[in-house]
C-alpha positions as CSV (number, residue, x, y, z in Angstrom):
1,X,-33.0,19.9,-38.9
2,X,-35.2,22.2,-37.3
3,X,-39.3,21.3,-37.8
4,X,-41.6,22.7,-39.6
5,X,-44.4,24.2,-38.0
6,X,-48.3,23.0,-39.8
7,X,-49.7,26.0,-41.3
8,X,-53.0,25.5,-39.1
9,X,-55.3,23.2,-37.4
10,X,-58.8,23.0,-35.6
11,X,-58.2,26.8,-33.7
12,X,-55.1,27.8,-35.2
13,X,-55.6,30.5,-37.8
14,X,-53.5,29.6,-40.9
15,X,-51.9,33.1,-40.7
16,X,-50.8,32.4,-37.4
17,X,-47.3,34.5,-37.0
18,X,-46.3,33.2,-33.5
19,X,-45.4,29.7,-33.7
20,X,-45.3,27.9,-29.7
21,X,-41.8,26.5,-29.1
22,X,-41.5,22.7,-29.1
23,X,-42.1,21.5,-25.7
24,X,-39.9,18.7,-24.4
25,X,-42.3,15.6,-23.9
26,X,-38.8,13.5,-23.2
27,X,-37.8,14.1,-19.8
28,X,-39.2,11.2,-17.9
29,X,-40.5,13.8,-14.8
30,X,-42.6,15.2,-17.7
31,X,-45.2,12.3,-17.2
32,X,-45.0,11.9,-13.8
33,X,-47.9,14.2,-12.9
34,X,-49.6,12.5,-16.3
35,X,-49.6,12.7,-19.4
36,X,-48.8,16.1,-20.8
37,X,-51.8,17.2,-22.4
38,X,-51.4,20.6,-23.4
39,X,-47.6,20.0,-24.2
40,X,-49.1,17.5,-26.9
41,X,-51.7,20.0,-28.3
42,X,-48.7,22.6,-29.4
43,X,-47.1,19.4,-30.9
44,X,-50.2,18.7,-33.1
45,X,-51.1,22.0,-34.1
46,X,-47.9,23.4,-34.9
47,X,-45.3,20.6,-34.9
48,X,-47.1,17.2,-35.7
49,X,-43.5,15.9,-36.1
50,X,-40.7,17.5,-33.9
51,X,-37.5,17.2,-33.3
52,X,-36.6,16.7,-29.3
53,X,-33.7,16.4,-27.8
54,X,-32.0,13.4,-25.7
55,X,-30.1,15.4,-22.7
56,X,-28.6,13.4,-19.9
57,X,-31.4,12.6,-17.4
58,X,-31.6,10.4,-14.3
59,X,-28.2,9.2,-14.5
60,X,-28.7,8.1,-18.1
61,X,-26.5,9.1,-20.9
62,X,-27.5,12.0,-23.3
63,X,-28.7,10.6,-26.9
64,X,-28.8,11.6,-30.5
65,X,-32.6,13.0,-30.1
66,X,-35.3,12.0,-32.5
67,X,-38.3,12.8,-33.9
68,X,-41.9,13.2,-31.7
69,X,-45.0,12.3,-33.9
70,X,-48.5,13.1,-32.1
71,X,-51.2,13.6,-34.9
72,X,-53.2,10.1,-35.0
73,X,-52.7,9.8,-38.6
74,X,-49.4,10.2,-38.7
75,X,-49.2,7.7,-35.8
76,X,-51.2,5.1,-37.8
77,X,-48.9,5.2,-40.4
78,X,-45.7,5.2,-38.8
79,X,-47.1,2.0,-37.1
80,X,-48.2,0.4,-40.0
81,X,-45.7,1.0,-42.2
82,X,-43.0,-1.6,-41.3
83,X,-40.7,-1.1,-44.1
84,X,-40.2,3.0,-43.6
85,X,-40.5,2.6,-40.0
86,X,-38.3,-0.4,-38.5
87,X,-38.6,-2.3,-35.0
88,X,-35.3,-3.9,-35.5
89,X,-32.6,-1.1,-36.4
90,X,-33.1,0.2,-32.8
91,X,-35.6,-1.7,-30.9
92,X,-38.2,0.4,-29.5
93,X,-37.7,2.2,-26.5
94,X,-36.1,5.8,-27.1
95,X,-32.7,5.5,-25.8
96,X,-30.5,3.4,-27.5
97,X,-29.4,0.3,-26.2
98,X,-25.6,-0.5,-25.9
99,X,-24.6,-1.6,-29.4
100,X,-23.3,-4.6,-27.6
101,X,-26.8,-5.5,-26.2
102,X,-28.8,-4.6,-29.7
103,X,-28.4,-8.4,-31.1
104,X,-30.0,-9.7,-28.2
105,X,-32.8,-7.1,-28.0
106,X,-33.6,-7.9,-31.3
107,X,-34.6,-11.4,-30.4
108,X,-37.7,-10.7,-29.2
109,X,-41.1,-10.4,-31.3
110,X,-41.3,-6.8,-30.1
111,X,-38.1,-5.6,-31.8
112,X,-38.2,-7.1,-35.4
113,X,-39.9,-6.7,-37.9
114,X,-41.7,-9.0,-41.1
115,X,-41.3,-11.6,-42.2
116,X,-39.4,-12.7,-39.5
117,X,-41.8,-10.8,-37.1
118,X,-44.7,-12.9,-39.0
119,X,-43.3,-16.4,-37.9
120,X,-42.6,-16.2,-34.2
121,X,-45.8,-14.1,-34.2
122,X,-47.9,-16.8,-35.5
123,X,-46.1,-19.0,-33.0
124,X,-47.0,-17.4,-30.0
125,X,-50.7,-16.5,-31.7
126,X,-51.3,-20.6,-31.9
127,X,-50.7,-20.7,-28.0
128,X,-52.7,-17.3,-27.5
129,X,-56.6,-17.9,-29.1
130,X,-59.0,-16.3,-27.2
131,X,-60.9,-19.5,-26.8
132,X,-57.5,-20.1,-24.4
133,X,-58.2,-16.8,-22.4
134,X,-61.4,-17.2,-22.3
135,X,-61.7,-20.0,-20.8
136,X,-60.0,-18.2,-17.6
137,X,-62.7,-16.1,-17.3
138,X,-64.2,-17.9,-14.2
139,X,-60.9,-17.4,-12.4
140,X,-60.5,-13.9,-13.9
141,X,-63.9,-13.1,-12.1
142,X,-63.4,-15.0,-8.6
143,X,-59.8,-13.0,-8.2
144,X,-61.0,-9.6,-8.7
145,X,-64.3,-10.5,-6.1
146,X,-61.8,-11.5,-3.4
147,X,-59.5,-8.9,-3.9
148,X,-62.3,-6.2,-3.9
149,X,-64.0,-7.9,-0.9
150,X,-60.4,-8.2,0.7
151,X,-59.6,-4.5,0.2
152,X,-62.7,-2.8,1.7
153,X,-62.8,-5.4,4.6
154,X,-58.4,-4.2,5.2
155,X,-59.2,-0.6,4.3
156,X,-58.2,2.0,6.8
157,X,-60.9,4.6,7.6
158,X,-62.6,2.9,4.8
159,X,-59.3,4.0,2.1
160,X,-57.7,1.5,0.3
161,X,-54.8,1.8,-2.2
162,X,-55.5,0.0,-5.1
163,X,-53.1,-0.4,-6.5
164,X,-51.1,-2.4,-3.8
165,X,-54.2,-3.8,-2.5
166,X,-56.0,-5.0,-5.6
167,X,-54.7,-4.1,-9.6
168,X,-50.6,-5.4,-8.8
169,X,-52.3,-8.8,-7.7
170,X,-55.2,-9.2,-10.2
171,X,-52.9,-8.4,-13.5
172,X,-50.4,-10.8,-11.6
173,X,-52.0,-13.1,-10.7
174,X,-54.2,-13.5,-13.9
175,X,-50.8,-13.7,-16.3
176,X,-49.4,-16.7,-13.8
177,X,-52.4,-18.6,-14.4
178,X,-52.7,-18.3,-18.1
179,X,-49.2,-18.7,-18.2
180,X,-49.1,-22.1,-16.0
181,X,-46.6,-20.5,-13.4
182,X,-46.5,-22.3,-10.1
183,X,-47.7,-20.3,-6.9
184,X,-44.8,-20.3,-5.5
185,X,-42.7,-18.7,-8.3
186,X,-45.7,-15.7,-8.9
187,X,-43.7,-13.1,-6.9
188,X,-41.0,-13.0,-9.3
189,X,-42.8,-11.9,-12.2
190,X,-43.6,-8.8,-10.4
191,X,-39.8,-8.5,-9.2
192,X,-38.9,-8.6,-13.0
193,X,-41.6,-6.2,-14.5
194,X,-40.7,-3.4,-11.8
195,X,-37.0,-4.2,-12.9
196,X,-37.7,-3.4,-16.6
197,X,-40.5,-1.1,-16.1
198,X,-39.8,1.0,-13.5
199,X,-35.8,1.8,-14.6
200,X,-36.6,5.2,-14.8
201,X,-38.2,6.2,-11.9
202,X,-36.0,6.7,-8.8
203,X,-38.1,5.1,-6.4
204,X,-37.9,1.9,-8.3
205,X,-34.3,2.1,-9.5
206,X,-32.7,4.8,-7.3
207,X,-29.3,4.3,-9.3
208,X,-28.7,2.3,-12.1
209,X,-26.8,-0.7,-12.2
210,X,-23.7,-0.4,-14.3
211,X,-21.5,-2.7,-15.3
212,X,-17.9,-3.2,-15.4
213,X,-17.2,-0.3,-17.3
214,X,-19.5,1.8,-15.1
215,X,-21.8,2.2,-18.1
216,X,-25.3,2.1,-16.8
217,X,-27.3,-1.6,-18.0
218,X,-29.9,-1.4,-19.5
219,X,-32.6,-3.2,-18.1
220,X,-33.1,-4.8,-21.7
221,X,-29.6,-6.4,-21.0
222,X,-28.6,-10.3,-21.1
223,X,-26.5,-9.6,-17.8
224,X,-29.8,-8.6,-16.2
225,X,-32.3,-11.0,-17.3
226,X,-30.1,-14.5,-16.9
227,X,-32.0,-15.0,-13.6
228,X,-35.2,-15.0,-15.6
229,X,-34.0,-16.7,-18.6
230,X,-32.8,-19.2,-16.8
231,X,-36.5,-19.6,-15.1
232,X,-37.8,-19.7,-18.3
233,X,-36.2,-22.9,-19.2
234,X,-36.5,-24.5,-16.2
235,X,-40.3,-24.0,-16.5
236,X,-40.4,-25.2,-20.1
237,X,-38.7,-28.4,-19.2
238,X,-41.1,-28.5,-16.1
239,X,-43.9,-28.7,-18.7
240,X,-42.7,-31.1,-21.2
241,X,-42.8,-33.4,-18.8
242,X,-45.8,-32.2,-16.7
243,X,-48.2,-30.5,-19.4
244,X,-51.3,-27.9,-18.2
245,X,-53.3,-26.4,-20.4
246,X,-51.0,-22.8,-20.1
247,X,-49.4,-20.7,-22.6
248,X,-46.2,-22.0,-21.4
249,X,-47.1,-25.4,-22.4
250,X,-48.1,-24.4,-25.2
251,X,-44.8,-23.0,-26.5
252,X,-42.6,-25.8,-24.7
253,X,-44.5,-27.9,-27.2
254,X,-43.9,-25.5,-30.0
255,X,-40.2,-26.4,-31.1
256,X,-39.1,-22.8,-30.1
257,X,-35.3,-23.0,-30.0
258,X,-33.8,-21.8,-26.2
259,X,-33.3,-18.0,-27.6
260,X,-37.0,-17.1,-28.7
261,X,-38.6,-19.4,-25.9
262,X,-36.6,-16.8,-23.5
263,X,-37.5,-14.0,-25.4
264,X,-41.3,-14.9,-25.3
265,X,-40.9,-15.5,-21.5
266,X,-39.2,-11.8,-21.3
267,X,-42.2,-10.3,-23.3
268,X,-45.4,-12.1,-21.8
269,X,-43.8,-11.6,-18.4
270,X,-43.4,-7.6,-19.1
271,X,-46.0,-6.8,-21.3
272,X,-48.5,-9.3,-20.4
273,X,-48.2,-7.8,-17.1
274,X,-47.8,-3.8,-16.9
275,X,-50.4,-3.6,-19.8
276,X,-53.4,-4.5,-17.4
277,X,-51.0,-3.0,-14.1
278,X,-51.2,0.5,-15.7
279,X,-54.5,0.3,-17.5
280,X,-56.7,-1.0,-14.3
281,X,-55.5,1.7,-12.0
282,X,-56.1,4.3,-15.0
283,X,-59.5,3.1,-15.6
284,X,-60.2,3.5,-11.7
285,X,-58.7,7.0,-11.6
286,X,-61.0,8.4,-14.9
287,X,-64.2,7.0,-13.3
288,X,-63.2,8.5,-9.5
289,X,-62.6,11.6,-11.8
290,X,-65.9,11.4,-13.9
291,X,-68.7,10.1,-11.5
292,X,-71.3,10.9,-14.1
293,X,-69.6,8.4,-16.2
294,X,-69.5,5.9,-13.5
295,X,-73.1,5.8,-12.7
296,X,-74.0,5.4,-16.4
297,X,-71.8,2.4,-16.2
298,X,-72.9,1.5,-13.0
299,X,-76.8,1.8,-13.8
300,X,-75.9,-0.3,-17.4
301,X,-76.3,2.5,-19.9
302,X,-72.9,1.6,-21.1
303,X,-71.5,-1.7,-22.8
304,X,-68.6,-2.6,-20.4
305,X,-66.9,-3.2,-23.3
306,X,-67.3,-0.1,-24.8
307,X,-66.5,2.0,-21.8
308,X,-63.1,-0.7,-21.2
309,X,-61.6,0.9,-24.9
310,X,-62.4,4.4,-23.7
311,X,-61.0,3.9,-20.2
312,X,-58.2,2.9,-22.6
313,X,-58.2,5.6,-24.9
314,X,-58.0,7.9,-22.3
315,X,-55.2,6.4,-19.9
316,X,-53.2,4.3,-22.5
317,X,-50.4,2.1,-20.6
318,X,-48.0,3.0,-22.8
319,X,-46.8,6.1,-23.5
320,X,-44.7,5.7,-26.3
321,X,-42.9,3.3,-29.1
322,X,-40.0,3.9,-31.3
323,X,-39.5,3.0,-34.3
324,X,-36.6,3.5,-36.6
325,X,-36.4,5.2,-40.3
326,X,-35.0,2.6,-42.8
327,X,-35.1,5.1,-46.0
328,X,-35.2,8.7,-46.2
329,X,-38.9,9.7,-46.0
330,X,-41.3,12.7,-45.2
331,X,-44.4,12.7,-42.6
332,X,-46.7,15.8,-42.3
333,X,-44.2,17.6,-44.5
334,X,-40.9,16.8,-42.3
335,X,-38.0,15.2,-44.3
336,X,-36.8,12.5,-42.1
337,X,-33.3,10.9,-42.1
338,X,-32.4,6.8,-43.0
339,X,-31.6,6.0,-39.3
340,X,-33.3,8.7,-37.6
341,X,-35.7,7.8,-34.5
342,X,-38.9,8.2,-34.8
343,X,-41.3,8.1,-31.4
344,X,-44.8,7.8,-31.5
345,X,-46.9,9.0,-28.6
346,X,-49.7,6.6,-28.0
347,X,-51.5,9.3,-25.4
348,X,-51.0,12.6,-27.9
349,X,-53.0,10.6,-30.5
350,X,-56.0,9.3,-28.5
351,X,-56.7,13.1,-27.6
352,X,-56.3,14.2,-31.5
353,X,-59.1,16.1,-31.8
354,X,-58.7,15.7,-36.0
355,X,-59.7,11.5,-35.0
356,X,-62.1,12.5,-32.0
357,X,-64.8,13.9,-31.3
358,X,-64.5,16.0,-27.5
359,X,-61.4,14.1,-27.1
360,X,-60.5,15.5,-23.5
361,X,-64.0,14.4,-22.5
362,X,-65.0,11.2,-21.3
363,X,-67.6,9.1,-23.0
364,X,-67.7,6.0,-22.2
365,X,-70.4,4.9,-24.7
366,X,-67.9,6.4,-27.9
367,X,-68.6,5.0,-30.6
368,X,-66.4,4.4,-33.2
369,X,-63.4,4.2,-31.3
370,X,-60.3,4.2,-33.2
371,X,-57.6,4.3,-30.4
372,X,-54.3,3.6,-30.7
373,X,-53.8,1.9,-27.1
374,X,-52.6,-1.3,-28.6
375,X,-51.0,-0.3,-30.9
376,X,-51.6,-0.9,-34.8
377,X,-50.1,-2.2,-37.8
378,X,-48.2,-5.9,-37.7
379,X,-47.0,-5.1,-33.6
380,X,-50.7,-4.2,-32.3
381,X,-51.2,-6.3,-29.2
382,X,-51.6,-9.5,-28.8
383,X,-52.8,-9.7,-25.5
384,X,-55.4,-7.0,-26.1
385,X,-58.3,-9.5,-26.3
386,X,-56.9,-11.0,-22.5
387,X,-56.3,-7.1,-21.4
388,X,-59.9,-6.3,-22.6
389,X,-61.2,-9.3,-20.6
390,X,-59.5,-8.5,-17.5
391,X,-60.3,-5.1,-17.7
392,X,-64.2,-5.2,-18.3
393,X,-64.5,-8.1,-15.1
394,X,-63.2,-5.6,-12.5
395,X,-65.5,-3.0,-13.6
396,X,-68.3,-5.8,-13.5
397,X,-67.0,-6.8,-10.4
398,X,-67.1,-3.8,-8.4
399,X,-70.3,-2.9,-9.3
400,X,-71.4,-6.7,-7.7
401,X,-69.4,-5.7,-4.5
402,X,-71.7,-3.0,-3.8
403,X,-69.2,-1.2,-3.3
404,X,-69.2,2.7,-3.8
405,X,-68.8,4.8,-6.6
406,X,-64.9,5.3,-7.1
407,X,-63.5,8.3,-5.1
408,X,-60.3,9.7,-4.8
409,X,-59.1,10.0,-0.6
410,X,-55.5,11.6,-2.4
411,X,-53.5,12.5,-4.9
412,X,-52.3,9.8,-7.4
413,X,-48.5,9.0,-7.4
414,X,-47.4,8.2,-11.1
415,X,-44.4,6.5,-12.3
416,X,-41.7,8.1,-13.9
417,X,-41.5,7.1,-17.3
418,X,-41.5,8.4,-20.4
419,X,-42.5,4.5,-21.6
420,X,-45.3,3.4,-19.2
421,X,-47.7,5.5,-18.1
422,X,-48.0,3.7,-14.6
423,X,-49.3,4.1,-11.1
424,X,-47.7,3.1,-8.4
425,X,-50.6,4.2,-5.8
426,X,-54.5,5.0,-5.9
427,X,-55.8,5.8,-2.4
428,X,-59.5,5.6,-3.1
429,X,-62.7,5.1,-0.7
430,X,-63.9,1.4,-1.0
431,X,-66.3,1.6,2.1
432,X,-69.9,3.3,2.2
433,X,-73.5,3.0,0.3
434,X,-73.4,1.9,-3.0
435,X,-74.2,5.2,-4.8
């Protein structure tokens, strides 16, 4: 079904008689150079819900396409309204899993929805108050000085990356200690997120994995997260017996059968971890990008707060969700199918310029703020409050450092992903006056 273009929009007469084609904002390389910006704008003004297609890319099987919604209103609802728009029919990444792997997807929180969603969300919320993160705030704070300090005293020609030598370790490092993972064991969370995350791009997955049937695996798949599953239980038994005041403790103590204690491993372990590993980097990147910006933050004419959620609007970590339709239904005038997929782009509708005011400019004292970075509706974040706190301490943090105002020494490489909107290296100058 083809869609139907709006009839208008901020700059669009209504008698418009050329109608832009609908840009692909699938393909993975898409994103890679960020986020597509002006591809989104056609999508909002003249096809706030468009049909894309699903060919074969990177070595990944063609799919049935779906639907691309990019107005923030539209967003909103889709995320809000669980009973049109479901988590569980097709979990929510835009391929389709293997129908053989779908029931175990749809174990974790991520991929169900209420009431069921309710419960193990309360569950988890219990171990995850914010008087629990905040009382890592110390350690939080003495990380990101001694990776700051460490990375302009190892800079070369006074250039560090920061990625590698600072926001990979500090979002880390910071989920190992809330989570109560030994020292020892820290590198494998990383070696798991890159495995989920980064499936896409061909630097971090240059072929994909099949299995027997030389079907590629998704990275979702039980046959490659055992290793990890079998870590989480280890752990968990570790803690009954030797309790900390962690998260996993916490939901050791719980009464979480073996399948959802796994499954809440999986998602504090991926998401707990890439949401602060693509947003730090981001935040860096607008402020080398906007030093006006930076020296009102720097010279506290800003909140830190306030400039963390629109560091976020601006570079959300993700990219996009997916839902699918339960019911036949309409959105912005497009009749949508009972199982079609329907993909919200988080990026197209913090730059909706019927939501924001200037959108493509950054403000770090906005004010109201109504992003949709972590999401909305009964899935927003719940690590947003421990994202937020990480975030605003490196920005706090650098300033003490003395260090300069963020500049870029090269270009920014960017994951390839049409999920995460990552980056894999930040070469900025970390040495010279504070300015």
């Amino acid at each position: 079904m083809p869609a139907q273009p709006s009839t208008g929009g901020p700059g669009v007469p209504a008698d418009a008689r050329e109608v832009p084609e609908v840009p692909d904002v699938f393909d993975p390389r898409v994103h890679a150079a960020g986020p597509p910006h002006e591809a989104y704008r056609i999508l909002r003004d003249h096809h706030p819900v468009a049909r894309q297609a699903e060919p074969e890319v990177l070595g990944w099987p063609a799919g049935p396409g779906f639907w691309a919604v990019t107005r923030h209103a539209d967003v909103v609802r889709v995320l809000k309204d669980a009973r049109t728009y479901s988590s569980y029919l097709g979990a929510t990444q835009i391929r389709d899993p293997d129908p053989a792997d779908l029931p175990f997807i749809r174990r974790t929180m991520l991929n169900q929805d209420p009431p069921e969603h309710g419960r193990l969300r309360r569950l988890i919320a219990r171990a995850f108050t914010p008087t629990r993160v905040d009382a890592f705030a110390g350690r939080v704070r003495e990380r990101a000085a001694v990776l700051l300090r460490r990375a302009r005293a190892d800079a070369t020609d006074g250039v560090a990356d920061l990625v590698t030598a600072v926001t990979d370790e500090y979002a880390l490092l910071n989920l190992a200690d809330l989570m109560g993972v030994p020292a020892a064991d820290r590198g494998l969370l990383l070696d798991w997120t890159v495995r989920v995350i980064g499936y896409q791009d061909p630097d971090d997955a240059p072929e994909p994995l099949r299995g027997p049937d030389g079907r590629p695996l998704d990275p979702r798949s039980p046959a490659l997260l055992g290793e990890m599953f079998g870590y989480a239980r280890e752990l968990a038994a570790h803690k009954l017996k030797h309790p900390g005041d962690d998260l996993m403790t916490a939901l050791a103590e719980a009464g979480l059968d073996p399948a959802e204690l796994e499954m809440f491993f999986f998602l504090l372990t991926v998401a707990g971890n890439d949401t602060v590993r693509s947003a730090a980097p981001g935040g860096l990147l607008e402020l080398a990008r906007h030093p006006g910006e930076y020296a009102r933050l720097r010279d506290g004419a800003v909140d830190p707060a306030t400039a963390v959620d629109e560091l976020l609007r601006v570079h959300p970590p993700v990219l996009s969700f997916r839902r699918t339709a339960a019911v036949d239904t309409e959105l912005a005038g497009q009749r949508i199918g009972a199982g079609d997929k329907v993909v919200v782009f988080h990026a197209a509708a913090n730059h909706d310029e019927r939501a924001f005011r200037d959108p493509h400019r950054l403000d770090l004292g906005r004010r109201p703020n109504p992003h949709v970075s972590f999401g909305d509706g009964p899935h927003v974040c719940l690590g947003a409050h421990f994202a937020r706190l990480q975030l605003r301490i490196l920005h706090e943090e650098w300033r003490a450092a003395g260090l300069p105002a963020p500049e870029l020494a090269g270009e920014p490489r960017r994951l390839v992903s049409n999920f995460i909107n990552g980056i894999k290296s930040l070469p900025v100058r970390v040495s010279g006056p504070p300015r």
